[in-house]
N, CA, C and O of each residue as an XYZ file, in Angstrom:
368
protein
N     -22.837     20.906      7.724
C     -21.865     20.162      8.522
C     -22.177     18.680      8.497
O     -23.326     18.248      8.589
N     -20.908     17.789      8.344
C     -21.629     16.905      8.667
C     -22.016     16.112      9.919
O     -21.554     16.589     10.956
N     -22.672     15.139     10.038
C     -23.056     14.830     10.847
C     -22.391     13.203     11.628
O     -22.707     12.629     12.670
N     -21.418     12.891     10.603
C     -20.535     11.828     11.133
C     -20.046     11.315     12.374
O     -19.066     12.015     12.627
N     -20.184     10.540     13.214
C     -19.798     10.482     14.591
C     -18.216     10.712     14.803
O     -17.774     11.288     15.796
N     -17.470     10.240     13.844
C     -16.304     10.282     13.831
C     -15.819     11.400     12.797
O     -14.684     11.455     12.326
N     -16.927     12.331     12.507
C     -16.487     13.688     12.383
C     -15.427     14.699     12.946
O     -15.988     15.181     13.930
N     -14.010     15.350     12.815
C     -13.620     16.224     13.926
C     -13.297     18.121     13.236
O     -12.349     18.388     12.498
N     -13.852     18.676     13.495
C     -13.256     20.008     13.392
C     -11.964     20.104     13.378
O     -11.448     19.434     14.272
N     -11.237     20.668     12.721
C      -9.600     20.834     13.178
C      -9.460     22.350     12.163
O     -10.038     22.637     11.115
N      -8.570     23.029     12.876
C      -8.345     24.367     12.483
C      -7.038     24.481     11.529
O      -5.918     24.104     11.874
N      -7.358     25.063     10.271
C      -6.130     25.261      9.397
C      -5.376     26.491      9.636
O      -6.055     27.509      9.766
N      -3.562     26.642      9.755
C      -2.771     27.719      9.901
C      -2.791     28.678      8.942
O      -3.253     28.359      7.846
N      -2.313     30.005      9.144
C      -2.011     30.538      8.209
C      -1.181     30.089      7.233
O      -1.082     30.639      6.136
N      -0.499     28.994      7.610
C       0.671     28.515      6.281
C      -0.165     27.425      5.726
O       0.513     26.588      5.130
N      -1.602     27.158      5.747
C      -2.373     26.055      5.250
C      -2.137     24.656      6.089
O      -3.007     23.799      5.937
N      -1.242     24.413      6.795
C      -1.258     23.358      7.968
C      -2.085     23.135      8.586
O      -2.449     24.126      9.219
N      -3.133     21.522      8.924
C      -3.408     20.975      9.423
C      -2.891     20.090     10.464
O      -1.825     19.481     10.380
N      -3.756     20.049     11.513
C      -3.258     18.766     12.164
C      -4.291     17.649     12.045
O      -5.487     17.845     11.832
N      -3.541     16.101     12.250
C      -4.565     15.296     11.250
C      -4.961     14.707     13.201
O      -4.101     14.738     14.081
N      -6.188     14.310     13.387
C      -6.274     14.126     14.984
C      -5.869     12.920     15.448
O      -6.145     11.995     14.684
N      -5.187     12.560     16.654
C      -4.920     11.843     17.109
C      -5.173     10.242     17.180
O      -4.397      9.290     17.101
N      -6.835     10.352     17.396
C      -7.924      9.122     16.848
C      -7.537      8.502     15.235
O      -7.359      7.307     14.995
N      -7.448      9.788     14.066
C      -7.078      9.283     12.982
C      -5.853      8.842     12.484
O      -5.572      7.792     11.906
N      -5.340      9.557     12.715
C      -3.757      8.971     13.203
C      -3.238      7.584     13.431
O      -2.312      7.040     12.830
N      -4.179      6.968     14.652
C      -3.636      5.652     15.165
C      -5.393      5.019     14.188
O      -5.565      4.263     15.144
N      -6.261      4.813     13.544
C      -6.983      3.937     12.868
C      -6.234      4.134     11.642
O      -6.786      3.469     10.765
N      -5.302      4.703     11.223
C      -5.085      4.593      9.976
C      -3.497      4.283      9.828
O      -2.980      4.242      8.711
N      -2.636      4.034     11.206
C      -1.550      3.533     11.590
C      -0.450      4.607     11.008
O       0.672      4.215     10.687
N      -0.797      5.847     10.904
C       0.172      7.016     10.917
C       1.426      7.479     11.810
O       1.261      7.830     12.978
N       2.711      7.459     11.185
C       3.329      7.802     12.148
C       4.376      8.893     11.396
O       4.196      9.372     10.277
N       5.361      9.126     12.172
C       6.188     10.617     11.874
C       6.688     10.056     10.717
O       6.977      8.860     10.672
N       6.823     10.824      9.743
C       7.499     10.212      8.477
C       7.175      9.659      7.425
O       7.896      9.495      6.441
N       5.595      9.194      7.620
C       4.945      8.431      6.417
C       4.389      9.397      5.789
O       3.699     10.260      6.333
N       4.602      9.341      4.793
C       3.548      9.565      3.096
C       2.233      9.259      2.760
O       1.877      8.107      2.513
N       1.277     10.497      2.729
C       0.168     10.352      2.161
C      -0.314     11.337      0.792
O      -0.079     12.499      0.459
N      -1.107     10.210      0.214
C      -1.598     10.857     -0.624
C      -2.922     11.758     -0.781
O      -3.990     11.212     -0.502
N      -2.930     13.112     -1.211
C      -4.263     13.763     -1.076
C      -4.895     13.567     -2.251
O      -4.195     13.671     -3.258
N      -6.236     13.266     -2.407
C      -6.904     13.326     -3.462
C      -8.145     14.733     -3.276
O      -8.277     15.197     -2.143
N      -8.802     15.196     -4.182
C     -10.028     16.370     -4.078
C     -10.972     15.210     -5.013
O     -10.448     14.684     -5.994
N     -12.241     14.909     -4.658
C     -12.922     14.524     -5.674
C     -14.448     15.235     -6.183
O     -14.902     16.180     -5.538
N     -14.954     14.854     -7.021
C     -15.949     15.875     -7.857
C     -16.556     16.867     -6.904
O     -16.592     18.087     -7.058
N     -17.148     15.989     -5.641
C     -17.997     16.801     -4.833
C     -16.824     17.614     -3.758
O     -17.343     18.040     -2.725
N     -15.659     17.806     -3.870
C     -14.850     18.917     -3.477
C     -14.656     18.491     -2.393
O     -14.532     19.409     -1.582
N     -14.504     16.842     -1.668
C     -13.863     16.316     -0.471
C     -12.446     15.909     -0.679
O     -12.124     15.145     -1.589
N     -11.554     16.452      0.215
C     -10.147     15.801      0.527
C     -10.213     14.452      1.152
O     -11.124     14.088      1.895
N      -9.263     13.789      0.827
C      -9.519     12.425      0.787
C      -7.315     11.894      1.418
O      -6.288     12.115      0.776
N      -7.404     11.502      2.218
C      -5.912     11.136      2.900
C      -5.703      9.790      2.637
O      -6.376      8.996      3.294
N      -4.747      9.266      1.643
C      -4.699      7.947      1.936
C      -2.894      7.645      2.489
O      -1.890      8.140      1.978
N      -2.957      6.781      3.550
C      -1.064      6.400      3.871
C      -0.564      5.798      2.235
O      -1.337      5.088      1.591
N       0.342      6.057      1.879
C       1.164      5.574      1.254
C       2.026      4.595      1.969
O       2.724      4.884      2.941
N       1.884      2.826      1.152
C       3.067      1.912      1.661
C       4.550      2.511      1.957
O       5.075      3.247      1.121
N       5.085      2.238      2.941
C       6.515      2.255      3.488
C       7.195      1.897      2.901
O       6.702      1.369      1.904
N       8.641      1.861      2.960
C       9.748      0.678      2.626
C       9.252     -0.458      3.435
O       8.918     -1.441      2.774
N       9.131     -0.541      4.732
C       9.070     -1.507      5.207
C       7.417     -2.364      5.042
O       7.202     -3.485      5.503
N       6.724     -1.793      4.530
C       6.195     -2.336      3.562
C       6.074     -3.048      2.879
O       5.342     -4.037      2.915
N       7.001     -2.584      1.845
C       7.085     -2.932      0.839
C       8.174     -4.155      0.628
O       8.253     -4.944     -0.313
N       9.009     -4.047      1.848
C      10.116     -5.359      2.301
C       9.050     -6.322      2.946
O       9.128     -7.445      2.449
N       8.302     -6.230      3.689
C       6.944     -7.178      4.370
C       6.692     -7.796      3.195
O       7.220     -8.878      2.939
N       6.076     -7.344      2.570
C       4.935     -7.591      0.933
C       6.094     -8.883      0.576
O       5.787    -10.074      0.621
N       7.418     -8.383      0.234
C       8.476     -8.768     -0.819
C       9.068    -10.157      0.007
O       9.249    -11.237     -0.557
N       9.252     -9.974      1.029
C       9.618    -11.439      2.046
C       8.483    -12.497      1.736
O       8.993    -13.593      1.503
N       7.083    -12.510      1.659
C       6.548    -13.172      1.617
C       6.366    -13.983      0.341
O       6.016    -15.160      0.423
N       6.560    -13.480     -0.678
C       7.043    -13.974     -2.238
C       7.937    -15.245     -2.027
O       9.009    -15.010     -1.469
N       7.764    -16.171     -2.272
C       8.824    -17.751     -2.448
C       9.588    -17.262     -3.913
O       9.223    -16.777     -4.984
N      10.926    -17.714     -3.253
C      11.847    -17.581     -4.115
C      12.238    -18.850     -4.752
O      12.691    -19.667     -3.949
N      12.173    -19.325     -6.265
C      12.618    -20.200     -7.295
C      13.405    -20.330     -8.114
O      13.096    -19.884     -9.219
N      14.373    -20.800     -8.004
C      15.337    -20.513     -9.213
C      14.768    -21.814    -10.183
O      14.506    -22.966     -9.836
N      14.665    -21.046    -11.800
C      14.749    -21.657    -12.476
C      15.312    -21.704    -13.651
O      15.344    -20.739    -14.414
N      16.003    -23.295    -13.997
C      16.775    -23.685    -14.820
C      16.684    -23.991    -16.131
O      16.622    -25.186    -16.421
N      16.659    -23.102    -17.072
C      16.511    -23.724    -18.966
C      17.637    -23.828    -19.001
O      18.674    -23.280    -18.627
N      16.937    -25.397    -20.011
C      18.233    -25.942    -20.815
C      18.372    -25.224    -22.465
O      17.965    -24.062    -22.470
N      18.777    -25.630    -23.573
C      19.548    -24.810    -24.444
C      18.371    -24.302    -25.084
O      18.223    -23.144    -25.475
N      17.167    -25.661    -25.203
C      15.726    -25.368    -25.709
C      14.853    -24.219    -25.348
O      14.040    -23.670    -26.091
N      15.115    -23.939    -24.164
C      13.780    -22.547    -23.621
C      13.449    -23.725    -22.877
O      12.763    -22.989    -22.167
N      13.255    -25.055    -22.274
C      12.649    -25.671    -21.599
C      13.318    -26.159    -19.972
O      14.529    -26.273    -19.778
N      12.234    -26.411    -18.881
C      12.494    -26.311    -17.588
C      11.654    -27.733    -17.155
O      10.797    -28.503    -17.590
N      12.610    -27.490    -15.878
C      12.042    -28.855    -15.147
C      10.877    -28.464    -14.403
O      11.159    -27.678    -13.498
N       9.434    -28.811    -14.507
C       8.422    -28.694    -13.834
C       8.569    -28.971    -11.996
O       8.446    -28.298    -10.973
N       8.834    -30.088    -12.293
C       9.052    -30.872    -10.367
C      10.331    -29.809     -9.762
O      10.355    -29.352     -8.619
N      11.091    -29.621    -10.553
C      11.895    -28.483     -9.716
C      12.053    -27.172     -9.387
O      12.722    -26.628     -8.509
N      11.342    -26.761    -10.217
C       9.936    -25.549    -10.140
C       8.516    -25.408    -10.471
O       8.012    -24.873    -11.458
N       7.881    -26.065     -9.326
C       6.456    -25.762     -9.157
C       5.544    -24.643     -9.415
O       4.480    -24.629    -10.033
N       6.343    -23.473     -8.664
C       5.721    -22.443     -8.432
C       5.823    -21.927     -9.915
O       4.818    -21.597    -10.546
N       7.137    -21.874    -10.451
C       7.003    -21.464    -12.014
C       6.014    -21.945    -12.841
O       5.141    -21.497    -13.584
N       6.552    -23.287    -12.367
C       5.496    -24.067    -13.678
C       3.895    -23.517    -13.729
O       3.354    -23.083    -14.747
N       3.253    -23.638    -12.379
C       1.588    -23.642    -11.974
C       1.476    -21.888    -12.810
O       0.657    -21.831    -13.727
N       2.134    -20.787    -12.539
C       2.700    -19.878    -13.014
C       2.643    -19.805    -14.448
O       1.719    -19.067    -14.789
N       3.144    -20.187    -15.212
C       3.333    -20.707    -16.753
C       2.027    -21.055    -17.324
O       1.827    -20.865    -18.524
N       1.068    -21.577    -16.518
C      -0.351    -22.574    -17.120
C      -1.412    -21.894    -16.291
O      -2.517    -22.362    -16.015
N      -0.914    -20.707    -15.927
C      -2.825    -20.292    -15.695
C      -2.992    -19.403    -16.565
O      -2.172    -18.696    -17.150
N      -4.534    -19.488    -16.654
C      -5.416    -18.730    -17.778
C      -5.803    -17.578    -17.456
O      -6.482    -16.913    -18.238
C-alpha cells in the first residue's frame, strides 16, 4: 500500500466505475463534463490527466495578438506595420 498522505482508497463497481474523491476533484479543477485522459504506465499505475476545455482553449486563443499582414506583388511586407510578424520571421 502506499503510503502517500494524499493517498485515498476508493471502491470500484461492478460496472468498473470509480469515483474520483472530492479533494481530487477540486486540486485538479474537475468538473461535470470534462475529459480525462487515462494513461497505465510500465510499473502498472493509472495515471488521470484533465483534458483542456473549449473554454480553454478560447482562453489560450484570446490571448494570441492578432496582425494582419500585407504583401505586396513581391512576397514582401511592411516590418513597422507588423511587428509581431516581422520579430516572428527572424528568430532562430
Amino acid at each position: 500500500m502506499n503510503s502517500n498522505s494524499d493517498a485515498k482508497i476508493i471502491k470500484m463497481s461492478s460496472e468498473g466505475r470509480v469515483v474520483i474523491p472530492a479533494t481530487f476533484r477540486e486540486k485538479m479543477g474537475l468538473s461535470s463534463g470534462d475529459y480525462l485522459q487515462a494513461t497505465l504506465n510500465a510499473e502498472g499505475k493509472l495515471c488521470l490527466e484533465k483534458l483542456p476545455s473549449a473554454l480553454d482553449w478560447q482562453a489560450l486563443i484570446a490571448g494570441i495578438p492578432v496582425e494582419h499582414v500585407d504583401f505586396d506583388a513581391a512576397g514582401n511586407y511592411d516590418a513597422t506595420k507588423s511587428p509581431n510578424f516581422d520579430e516572428w520571421m527572424h528568430e532562430e
